[in-house]
C-alpha positions as a LaTeX table, in Angstrom:
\begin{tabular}{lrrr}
\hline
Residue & $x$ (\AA) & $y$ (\AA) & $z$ (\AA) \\
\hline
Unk1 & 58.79 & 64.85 & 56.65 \\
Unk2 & 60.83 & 66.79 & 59.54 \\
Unk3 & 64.46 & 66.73 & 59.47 \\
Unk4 & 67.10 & 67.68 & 61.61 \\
Unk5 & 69.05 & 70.49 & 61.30 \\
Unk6 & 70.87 & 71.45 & 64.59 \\
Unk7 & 71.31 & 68.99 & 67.55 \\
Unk8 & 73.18 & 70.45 & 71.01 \\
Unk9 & 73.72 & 68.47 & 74.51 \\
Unk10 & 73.47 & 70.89 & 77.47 \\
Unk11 & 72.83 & 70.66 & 81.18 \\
Unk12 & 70.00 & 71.66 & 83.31 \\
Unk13 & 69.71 & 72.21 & 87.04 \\
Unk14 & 69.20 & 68.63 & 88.33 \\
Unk15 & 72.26 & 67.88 & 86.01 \\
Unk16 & 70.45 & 65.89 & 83.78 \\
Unk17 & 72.05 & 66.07 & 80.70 \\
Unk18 & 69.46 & 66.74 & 77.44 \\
Unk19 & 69.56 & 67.44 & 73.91 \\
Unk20 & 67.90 & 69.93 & 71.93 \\
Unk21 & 66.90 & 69.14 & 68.25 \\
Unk22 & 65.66 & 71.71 & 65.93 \\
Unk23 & 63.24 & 70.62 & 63.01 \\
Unk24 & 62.24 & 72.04 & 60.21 \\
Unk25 & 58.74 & 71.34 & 58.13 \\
Unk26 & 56.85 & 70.27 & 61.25 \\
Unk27 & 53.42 & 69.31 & 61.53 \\
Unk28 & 50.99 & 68.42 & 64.29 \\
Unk29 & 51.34 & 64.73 & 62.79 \\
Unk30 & 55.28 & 64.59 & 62.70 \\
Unk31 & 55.15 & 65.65 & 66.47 \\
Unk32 & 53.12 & 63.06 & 67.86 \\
Unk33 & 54.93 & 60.72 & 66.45 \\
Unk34 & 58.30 & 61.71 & 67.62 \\
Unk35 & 56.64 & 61.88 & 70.90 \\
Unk36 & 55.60 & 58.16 & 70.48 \\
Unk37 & 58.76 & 57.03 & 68.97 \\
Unk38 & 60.91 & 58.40 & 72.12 \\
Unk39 & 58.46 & 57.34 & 74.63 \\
Unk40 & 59.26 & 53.88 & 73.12 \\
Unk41 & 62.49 & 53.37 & 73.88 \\
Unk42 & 62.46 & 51.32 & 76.84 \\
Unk43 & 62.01 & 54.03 & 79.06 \\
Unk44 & 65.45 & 55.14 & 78.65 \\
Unk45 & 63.77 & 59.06 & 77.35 \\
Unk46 & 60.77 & 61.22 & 78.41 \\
Unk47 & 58.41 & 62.58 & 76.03 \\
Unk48 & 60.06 & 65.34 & 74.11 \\
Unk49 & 59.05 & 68.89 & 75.21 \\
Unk50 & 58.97 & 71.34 & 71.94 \\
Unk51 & 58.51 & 75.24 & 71.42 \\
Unk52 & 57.27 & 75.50 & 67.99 \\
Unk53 & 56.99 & 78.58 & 65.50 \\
Unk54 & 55.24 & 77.52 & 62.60 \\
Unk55 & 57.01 & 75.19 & 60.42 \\
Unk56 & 59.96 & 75.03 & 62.72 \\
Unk57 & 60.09 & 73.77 & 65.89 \\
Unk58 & 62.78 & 73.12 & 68.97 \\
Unk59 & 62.46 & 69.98 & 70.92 \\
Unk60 & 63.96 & 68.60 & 73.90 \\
Unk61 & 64.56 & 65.08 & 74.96 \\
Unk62 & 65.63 & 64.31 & 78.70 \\
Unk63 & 68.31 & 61.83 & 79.24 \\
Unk64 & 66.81 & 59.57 & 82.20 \\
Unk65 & 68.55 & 55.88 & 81.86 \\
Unk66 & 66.88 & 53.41 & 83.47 \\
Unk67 & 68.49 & 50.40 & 85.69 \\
Unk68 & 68.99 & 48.60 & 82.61 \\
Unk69 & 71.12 & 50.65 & 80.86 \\
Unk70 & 73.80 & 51.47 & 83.83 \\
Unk71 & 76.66 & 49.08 & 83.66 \\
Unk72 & 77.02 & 46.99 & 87.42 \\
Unk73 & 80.65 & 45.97 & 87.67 \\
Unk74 & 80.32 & 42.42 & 89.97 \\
Unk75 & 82.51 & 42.77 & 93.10 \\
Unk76 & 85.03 & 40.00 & 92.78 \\
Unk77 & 87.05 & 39.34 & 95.95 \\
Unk78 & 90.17 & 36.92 & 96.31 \\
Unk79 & 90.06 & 33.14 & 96.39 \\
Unk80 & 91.58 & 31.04 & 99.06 \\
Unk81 & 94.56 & 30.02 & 95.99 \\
Unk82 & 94.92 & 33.60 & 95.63 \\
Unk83 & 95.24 & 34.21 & 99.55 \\
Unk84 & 97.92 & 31.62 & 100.27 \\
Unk85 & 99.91 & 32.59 & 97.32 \\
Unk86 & 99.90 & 36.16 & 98.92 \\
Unk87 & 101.05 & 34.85 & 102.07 \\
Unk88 & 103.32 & 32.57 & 100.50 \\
Unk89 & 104.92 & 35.13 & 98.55 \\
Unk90 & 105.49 & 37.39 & 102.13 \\
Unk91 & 106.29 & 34.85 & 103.82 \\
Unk92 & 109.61 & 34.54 & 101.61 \\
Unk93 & 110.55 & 38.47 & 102.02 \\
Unk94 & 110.24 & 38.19 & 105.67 \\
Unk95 & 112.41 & 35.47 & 105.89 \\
Unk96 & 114.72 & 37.07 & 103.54 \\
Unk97 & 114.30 & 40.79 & 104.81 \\
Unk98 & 114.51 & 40.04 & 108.86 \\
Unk99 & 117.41 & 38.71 & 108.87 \\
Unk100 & 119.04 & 41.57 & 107.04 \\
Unk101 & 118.05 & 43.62 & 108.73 \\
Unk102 & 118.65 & 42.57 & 112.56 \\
Unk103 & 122.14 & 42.57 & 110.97 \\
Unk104 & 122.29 & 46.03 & 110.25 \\
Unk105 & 121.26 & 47.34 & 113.05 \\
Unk106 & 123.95 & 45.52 & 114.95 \\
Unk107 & 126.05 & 46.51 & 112.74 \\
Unk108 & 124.78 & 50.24 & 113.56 \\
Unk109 & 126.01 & 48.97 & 117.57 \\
Unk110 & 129.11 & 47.67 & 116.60 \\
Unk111 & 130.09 & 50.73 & 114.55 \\
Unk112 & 129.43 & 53.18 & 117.71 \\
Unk113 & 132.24 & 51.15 & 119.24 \\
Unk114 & 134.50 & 52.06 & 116.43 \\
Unk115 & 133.92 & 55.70 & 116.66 \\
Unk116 & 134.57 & 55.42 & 120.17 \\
Unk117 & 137.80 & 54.08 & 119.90 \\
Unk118 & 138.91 & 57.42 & 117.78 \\
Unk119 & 140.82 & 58.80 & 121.04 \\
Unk120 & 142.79 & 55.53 & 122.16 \\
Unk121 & 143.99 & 55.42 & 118.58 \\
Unk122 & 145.21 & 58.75 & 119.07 \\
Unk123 & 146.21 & 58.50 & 122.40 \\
Unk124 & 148.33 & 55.12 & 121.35 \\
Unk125 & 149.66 & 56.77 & 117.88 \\
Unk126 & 150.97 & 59.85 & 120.01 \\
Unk127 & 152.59 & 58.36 & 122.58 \\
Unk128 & 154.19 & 55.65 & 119.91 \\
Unk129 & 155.13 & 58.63 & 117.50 \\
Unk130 & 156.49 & 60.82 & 121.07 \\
Unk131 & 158.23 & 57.89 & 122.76 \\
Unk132 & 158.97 & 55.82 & 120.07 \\
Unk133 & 157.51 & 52.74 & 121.76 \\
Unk134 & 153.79 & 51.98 & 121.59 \\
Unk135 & 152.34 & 52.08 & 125.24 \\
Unk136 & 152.04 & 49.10 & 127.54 \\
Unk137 & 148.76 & 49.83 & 128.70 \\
Unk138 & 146.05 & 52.51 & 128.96 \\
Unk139 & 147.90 & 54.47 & 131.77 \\
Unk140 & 150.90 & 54.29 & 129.69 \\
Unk141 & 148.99 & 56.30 & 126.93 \\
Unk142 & 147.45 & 58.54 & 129.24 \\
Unk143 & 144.33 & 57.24 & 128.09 \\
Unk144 & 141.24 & 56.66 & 130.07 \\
Unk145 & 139.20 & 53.60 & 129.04 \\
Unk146 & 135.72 & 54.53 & 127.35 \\
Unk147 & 132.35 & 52.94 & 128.22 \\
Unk148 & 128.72 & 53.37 & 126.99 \\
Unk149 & 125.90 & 50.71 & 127.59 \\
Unk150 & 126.57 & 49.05 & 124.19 \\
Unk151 & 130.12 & 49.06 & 124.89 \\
Unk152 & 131.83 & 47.22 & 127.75 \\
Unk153 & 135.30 & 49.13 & 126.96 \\
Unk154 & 137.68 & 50.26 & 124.72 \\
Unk155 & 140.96 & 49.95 & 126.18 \\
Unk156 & 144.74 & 49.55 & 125.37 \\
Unk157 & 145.90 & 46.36 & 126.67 \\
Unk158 & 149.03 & 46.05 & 125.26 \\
Unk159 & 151.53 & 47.60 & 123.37 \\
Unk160 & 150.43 & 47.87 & 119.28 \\
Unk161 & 146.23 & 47.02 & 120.57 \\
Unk162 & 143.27 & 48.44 & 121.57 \\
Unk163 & 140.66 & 45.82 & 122.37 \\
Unk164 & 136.69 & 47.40 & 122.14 \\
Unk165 & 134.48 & 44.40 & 124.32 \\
Unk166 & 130.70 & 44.95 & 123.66 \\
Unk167 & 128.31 & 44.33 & 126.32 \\
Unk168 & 124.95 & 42.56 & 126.37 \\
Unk169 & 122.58 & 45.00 & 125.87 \\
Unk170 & 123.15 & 44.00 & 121.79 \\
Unk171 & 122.89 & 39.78 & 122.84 \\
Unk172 & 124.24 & 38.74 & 118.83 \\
Unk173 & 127.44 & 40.29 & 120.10 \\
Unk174 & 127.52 & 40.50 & 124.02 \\
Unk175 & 130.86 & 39.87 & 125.53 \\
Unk176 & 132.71 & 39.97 & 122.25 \\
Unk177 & 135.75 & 41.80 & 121.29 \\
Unk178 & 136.83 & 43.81 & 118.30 \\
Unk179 & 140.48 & 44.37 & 117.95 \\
Unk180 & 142.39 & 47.51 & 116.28 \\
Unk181 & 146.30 & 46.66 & 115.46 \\
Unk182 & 148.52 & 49.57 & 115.19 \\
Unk183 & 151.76 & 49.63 & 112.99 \\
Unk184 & 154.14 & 52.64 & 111.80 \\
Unk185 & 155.97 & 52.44 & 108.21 \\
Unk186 & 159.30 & 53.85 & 107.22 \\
Unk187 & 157.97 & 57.00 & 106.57 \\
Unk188 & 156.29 & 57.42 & 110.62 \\
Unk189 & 152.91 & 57.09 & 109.47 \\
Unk190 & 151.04 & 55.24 & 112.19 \\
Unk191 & 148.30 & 52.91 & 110.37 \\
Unk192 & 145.78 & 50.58 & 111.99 \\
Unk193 & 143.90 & 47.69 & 111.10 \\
Unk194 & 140.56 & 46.30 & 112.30 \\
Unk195 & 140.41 & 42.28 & 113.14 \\
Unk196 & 136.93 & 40.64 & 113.01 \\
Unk197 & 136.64 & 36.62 & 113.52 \\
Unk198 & 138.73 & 34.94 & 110.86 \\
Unk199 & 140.88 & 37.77 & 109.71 \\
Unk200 & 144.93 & 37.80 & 109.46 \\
Unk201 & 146.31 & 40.86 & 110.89 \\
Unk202 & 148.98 & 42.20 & 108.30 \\
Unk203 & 150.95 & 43.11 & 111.74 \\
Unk204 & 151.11 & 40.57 & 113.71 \\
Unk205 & 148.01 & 40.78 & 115.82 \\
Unk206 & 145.44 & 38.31 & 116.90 \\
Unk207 & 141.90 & 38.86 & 115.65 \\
Unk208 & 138.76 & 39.52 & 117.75 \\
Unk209 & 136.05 & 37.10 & 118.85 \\
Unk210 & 133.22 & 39.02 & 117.28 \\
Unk211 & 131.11 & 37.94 & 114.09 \\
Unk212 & 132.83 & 39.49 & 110.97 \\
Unk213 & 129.10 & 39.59 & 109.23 \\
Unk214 & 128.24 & 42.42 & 112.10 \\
Unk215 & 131.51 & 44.54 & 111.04 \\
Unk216 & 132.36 & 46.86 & 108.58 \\
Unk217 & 134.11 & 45.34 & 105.48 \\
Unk218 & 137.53 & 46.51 & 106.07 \\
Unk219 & 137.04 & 44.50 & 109.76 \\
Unk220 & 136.26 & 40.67 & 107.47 \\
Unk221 & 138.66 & 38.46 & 105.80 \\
\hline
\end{tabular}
């Protein structure tokens, strides 16, 4: 009887993979029948092809699967359950998320108006720290009100106040104010505080008309 002794896996051109299997003690007999075993094997090899040398002898069996033997994974799309749950589930984070983040970018508008009131602060803290009385009015401060088409104004109203009105290009917060209140300690340090809806000014100062949920946090109650 044949037996095995060596058995590689290599590659041809076509990329077929194969496998060469050396035997030893081979006859004409043992050939044919390894040629009829692999030919029965549901098609899935070819006939083996075989150099032989006497008793020894090299074959070489072609991998060639057939339809059976490939694995068909069944394309499995989403059920109408599966659908509405999706939908369901964005549904929610819209609902959550939109909100969020229209307030933010108000927010963004509302803080511009801040920034822009940097030189009336200054302008009122000067002439309060020069003059020792906090100006009546803009003119007073030598200040000239500031505008920008998400802000109405920032101006200086009256003495301690600077009063930044938003206009209605941003509608959540169109014709409402934003209030800074100044103060100076013992020591002449001028301070100021920012007044949102609902807040108590810690000097005496009346609190703007806008939304405290579109200001920064040291603007809220």
């Amino acid at each position: 009887m044949p037996f095995v002794t060596q058995a590689n896996t290599s590659y041809i051109a076509d990329t077929k993979p194969y496998e060469v299997i050396t035997l030893q003690n081979v006859t004409d007999i043992s050939l044919d029948f390894l040629a009829r075993m692999m030919q029965s094997l549901s098609g899935t090899y070819t006939a083996p092809d075989y150099l032989r040398k006497g008793t020894l002898a090299q074959v070489r069996v072609t991998n060639q699967p057939t339809l059976g033997d490939i694995p068909m994974k069944m394309q499995k799309g989403f059920t109408l359950i599966e659908l509405m749950i999706v939908i369901a589930i964005l549904g929610i984070l819209i609902a959550i998320a939109l909100p969020a983040y229209q307030d933010y970018t108000v927010r963004a508008k509302v803080t511009e108006g801040l920034n822009l009131a940097a030189s009336a602060k200054l302008a009122s803290s000067e002439t309060r720290l020069s003059n020792g009385t906090w100006p009546a009015n803009s003119g007073a401060a030598g200040y000239t009100d500031a505008t920008t088409p998400l802000v109405t104004s920032v101006s200086i109203p009256s003495a301690q106040n600077i009063v930044i009105t938003y206009s209605a290009a941003t509608p959540e917060i169109s014709g409402k104010t934003l209030v800074l209140r100044g103060s100076i300690d013992a020591t002449g340090i001028v301070k100021w505080e920012c007044l949102a809806t609902g807040k108590t000014s810690l000097y005496g100062g009346t609190a703007g008309t806008i939304a405290s949920k579109y200001t920064p946090a040291n603007c809220r109650s």
